[in-house]
C-alpha positions in Angstrom: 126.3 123.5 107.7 128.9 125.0 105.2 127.3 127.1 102.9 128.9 125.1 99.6 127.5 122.0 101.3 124.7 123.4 101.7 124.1 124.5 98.2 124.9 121.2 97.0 122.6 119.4 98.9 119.8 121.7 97.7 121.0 121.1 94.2 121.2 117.1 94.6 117.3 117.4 95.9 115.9 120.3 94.1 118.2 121.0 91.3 115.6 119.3 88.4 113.3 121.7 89.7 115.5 124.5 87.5 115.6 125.0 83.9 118.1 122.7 82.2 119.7 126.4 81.3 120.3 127.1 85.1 121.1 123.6 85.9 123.9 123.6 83.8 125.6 127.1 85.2 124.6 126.0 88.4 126.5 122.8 88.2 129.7 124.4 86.7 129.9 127.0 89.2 128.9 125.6 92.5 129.4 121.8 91.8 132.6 122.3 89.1 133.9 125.1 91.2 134.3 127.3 88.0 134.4 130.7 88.3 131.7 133.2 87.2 133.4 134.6 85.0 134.9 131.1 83.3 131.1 130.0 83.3 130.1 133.8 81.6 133.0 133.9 79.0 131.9 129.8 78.1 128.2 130.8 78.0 129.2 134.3 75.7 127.1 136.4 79.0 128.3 138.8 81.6 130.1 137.8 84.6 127.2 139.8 86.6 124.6 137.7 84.8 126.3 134.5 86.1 126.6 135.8 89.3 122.7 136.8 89.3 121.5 133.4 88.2 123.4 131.6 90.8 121.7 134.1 93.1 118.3 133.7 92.0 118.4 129.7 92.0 120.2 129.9 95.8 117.0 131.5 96.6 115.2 129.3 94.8 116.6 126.3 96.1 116.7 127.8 99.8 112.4 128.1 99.2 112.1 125.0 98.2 113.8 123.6 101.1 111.9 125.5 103.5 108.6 124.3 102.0 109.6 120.6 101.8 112.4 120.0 104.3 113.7 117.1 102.2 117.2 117.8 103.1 116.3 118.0 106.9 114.5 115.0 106.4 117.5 113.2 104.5 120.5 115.0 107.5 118.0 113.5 110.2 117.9 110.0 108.6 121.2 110.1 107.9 121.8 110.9 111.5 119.6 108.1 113.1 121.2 105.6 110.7 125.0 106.2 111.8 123.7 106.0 115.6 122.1 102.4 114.6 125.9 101.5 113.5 127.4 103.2 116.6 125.0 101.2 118.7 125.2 98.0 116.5 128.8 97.8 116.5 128.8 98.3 120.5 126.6 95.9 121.0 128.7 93.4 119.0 130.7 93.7 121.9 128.8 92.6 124.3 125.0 92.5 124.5 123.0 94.7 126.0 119.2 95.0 126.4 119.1 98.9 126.2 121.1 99.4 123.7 119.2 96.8 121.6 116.3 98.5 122.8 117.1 101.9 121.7 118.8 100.0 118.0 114.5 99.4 117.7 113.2 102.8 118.8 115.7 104.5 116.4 114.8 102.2 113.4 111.0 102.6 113.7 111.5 106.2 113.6 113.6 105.7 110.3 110.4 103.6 109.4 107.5 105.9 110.0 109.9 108.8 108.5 110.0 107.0 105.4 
């Protein structure tokens, strides 16, 4: 996965997790796509400092995800959801009992995921 897709994700999931102080730098820099040293010379800090922070909360974010997996979870789901429309819209074509069959399978996994 791209690494600023990545990040994102993590922040969408985990970001309340951070101070509302690194939430906001971490917003403007990997979300706004500001620069660190936009961010620093807005926030009156070092351009380093801004570049720490956003490296501290990656890692942050990044050990959260590996306790939780929420964002696995989420890409999985996400996954099994666009095969149900793949097979759905198929199907509208002309039935077929397997695919139907595998529409069910896929959706009770969705279900016991949730």
């Amino acid at each position: 996965m791209e690494k600023i897709v990545q990040q994102t994700l993590f922040f969408d999931f985990y970001g309340e997790l951070l101070t509302e102080h690194q939430q906001k730098i971490y917003e403007d820099v990997v979300c706004n796509d500001m620069s660190c040293s936009e961010v620093a010379a807005e926030q009156g800090v070092s351009r380093q400092g801004i570049h720490d922070l956003i490296k501290r909360c990656n890692r942050q974010l990044e050990e959260y995800e590996e306790k939780l997996h929420l964002v696995e979870r989420f890409l999985d789901i996400q996954s099994k959801v666009r095969r149900i429309r793949q097979i759905a819209s198929e199907t509208a074509k002309g039935s077929r009992a397997l695919d139907i069959q595998e529409m069910i399978q896929i959706s009770d996994e969705i279900l016991e995921e949730l």
